[in-house]
Backbone as a printed PyTorch tensor [residue, N CA C, xyz], in Angstrom:
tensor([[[128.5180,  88.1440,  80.7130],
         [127.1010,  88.3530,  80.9460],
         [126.4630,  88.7250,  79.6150]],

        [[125.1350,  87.9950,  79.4170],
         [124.4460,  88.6390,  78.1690],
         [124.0370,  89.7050,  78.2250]],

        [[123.9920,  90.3700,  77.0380],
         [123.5300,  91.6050,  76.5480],
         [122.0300,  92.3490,  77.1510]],

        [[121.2950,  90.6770,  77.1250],
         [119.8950,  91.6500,  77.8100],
         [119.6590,  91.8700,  79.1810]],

        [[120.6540,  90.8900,  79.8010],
         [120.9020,  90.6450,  81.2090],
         [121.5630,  91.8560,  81.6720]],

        [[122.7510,  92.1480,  81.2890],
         [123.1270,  93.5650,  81.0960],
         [122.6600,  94.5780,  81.4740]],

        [[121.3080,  95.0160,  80.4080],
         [119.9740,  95.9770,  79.8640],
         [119.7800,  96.0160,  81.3580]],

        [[119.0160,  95.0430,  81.7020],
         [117.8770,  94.6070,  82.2200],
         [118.4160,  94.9210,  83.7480]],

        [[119.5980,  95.0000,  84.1690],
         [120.6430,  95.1430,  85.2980],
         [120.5810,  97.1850,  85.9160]],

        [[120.9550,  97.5780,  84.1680],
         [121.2820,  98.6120,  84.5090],
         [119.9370,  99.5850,  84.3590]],

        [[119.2830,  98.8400,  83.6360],
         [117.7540,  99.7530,  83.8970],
         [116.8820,  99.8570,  85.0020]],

        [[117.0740,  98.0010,  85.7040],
         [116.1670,  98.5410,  87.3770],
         [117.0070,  98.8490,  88.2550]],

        [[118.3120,  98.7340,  88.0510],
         [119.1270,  99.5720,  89.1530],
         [119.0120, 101.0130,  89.1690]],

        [[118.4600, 101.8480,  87.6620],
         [118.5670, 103.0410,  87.9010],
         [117.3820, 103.5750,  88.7350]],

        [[116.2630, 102.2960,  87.9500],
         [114.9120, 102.7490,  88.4790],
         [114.7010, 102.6020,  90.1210]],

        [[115.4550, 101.8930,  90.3830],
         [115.4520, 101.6580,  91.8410],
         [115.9960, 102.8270,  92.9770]],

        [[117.2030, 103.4800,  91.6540],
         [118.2510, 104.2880,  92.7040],
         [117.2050, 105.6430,  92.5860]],

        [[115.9450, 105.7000,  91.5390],
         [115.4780, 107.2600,  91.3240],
         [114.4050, 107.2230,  92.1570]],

        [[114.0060, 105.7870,  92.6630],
         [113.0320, 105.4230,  93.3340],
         [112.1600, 107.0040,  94.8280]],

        [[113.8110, 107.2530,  95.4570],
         [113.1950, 107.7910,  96.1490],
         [113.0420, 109.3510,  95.4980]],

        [[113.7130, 110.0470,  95.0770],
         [113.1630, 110.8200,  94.4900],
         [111.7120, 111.1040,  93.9990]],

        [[111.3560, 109.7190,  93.1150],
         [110.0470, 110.1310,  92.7980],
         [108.8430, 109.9110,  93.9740]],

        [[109.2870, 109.3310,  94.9330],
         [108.8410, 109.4550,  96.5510],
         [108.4210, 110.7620,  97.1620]],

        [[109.9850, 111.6860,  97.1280],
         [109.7910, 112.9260,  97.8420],
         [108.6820, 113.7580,  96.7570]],

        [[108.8040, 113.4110,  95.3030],
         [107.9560, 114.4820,  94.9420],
         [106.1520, 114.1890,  94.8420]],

        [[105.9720, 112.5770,  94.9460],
         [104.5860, 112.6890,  95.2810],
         [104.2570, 112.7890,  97.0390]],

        [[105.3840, 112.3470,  97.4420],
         [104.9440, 113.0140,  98.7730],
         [104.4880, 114.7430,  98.8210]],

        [[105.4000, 115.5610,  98.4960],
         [105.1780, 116.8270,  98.3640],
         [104.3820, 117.2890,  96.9990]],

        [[103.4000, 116.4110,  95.9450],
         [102.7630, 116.4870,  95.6410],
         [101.3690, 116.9890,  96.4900]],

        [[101.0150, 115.1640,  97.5230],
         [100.0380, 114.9980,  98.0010],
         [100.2120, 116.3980,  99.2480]],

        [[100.7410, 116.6940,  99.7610],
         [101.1140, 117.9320, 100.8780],
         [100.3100, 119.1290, 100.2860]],

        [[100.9660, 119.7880,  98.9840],
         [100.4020, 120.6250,  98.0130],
         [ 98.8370, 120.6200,  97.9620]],

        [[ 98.3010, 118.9150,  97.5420],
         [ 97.1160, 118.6890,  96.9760],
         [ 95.9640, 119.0720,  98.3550]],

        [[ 96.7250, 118.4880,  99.2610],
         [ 95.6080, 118.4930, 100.5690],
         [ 95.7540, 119.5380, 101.3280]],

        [[ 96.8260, 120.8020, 100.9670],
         [ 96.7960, 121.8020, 101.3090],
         [ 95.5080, 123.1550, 100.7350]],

        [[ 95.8220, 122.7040,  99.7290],
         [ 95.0910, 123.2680,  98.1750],
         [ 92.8870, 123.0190,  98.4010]],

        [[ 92.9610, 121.9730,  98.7780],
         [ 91.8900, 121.4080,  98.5400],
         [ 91.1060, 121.9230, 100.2650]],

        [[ 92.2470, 121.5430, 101.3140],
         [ 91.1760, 121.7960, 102.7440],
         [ 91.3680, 123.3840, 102.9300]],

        [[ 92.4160, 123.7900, 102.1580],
         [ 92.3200, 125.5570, 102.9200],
         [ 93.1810, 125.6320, 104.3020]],

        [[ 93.9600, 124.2710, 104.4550],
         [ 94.5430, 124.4460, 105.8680],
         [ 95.5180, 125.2210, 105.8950]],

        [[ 96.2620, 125.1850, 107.0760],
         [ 97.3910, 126.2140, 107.3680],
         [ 98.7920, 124.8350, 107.2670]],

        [[ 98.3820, 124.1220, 107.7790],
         [ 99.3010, 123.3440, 108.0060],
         [ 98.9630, 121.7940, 107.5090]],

        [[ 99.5230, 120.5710, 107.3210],
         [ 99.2520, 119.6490, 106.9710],
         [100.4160, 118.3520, 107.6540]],

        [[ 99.8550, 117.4150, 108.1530],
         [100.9480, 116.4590, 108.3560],
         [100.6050, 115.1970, 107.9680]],

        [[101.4840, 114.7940, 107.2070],
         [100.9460, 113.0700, 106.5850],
         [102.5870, 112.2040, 107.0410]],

        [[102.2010, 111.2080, 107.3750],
         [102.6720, 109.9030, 107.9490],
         [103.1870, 109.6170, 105.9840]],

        [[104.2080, 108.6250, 106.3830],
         [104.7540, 107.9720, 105.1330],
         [105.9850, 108.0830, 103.9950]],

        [[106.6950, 109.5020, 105.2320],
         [107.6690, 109.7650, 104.4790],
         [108.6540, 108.4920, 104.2620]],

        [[109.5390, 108.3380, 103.2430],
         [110.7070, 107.2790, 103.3730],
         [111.9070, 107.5330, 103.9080]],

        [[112.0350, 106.3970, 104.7050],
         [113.0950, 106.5390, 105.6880],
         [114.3100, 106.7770, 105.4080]],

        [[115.4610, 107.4430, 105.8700],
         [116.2310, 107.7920, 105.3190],
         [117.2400, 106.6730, 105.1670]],

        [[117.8420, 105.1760, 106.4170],
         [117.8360, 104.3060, 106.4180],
         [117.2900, 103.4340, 104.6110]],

        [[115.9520, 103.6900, 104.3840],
         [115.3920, 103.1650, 103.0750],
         [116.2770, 103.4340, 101.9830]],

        [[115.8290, 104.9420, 102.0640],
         [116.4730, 105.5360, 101.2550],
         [117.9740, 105.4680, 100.5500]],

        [[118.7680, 105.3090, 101.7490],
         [120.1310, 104.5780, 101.6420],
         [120.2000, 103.4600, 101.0560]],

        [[119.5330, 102.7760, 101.1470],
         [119.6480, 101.1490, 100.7700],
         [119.0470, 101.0550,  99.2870]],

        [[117.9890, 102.2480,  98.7770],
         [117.7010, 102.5280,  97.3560],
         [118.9360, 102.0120,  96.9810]],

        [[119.6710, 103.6450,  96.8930],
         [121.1590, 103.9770,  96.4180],
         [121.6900, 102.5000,  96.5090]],

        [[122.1430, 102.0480,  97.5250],
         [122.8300, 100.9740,  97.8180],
         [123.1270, 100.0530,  96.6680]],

        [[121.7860,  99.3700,  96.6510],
         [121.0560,  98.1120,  95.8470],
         [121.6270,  98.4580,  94.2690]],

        [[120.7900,  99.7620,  93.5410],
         [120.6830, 100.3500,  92.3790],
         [122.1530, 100.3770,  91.9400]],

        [[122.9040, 100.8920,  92.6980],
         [124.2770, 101.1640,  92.4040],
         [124.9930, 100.1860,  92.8960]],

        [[124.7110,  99.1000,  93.1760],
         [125.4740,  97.7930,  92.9910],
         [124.7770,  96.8620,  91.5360]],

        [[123.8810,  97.2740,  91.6560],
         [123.0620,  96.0520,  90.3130],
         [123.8520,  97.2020,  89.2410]],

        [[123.6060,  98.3500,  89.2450],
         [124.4640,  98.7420,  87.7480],
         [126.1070,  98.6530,  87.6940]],

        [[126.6070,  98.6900,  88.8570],
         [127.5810,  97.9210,  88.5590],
         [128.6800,  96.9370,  88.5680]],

        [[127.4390,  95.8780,  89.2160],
         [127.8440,  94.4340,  89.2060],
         [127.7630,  94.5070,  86.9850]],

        [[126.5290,  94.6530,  86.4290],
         [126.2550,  95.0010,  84.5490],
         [127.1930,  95.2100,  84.1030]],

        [[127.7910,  96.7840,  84.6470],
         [128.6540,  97.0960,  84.1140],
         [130.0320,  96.5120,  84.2650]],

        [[130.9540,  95.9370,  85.3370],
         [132.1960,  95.2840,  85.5140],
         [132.0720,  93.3500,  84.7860]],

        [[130.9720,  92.8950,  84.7960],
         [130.5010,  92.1380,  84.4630],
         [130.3930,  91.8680,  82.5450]],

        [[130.1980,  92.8670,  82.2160],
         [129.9100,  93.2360,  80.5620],
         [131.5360,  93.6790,  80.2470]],

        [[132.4920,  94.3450,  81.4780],
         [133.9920,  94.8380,  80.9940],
         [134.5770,  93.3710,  80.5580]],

        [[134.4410,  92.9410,  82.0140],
         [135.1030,  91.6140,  82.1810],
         [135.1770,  90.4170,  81.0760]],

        [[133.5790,  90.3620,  80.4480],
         [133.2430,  89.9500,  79.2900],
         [133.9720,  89.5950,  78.2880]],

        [[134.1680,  90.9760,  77.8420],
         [134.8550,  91.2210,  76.7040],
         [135.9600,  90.9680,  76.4740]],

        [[136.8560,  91.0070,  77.4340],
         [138.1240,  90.8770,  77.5350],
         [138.4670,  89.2450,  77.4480]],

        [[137.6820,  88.5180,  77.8220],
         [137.1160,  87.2240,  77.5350],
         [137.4750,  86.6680,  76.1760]],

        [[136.2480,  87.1340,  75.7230],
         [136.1290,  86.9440,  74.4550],
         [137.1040,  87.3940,  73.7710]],

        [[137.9250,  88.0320,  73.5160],
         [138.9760,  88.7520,  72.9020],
         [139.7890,  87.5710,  72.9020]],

        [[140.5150,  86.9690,  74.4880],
         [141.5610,  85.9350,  74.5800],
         [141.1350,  84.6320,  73.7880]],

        [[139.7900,  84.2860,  73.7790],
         [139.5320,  83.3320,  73.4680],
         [139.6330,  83.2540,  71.6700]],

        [[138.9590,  84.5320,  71.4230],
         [139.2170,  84.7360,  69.6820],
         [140.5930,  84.2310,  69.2660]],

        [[141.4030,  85.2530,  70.2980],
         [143.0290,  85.2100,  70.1940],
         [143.8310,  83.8010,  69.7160]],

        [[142.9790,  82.8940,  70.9630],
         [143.4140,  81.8240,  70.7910],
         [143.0550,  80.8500,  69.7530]],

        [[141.8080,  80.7390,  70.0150],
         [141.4420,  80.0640,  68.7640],
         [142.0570,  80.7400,  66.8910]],

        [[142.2610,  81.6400,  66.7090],
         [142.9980,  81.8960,  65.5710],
         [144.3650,  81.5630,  65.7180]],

        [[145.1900,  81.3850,  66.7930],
         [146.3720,  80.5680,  66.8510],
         [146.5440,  79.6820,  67.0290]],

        [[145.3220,  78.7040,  67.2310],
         [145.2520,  77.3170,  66.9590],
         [144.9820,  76.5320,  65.5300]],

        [[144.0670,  77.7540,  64.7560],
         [143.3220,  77.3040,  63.5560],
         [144.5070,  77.7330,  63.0250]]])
């Protein structure tokens, strides 16, 4: 696998796997904000992510980084035999 393909693997898999995280905290941002602002006692907003979802974040993220990563091992080891060979041919 190429190098940027690689990159590009293990960066939206992470972004994907932090995905819900940054979920729970603007959720409990907006909770804070509309608590703050009406003076209420209590607050309930629709839209949490499902935990089902949530799972499948993880899932996805942590297969795309490391499909990159076994993919980039595998690589190399590649290339190595092939060097190998070709200098015992030349």
């Amino acid at each position: 696998m190429k190098t940027p393909v690689a990159v590009a693997l293990i960066i939206m898999g992470a972004l994907i796997m932090v995905t819900p995280a940054i979920s729970d905290y603007l959720f409990q941002l907006n909770v804070v904000t509309l608590l703050i602002k009406t003076g209420a006692a209590n607050v309930n907003l629709d839209g949490k992510m499902s935990d089902l979802y949530r799972i499948g974040c993880w899932a996805v993220g942590l297969g795309m980084v490391g499909v990159a990563v076994m993919c980039s091992l595998f690589e190399g080891q590649t290339s190595a035999r092939q060097e190998t060979v070709a200098s015992l041919e030349g």
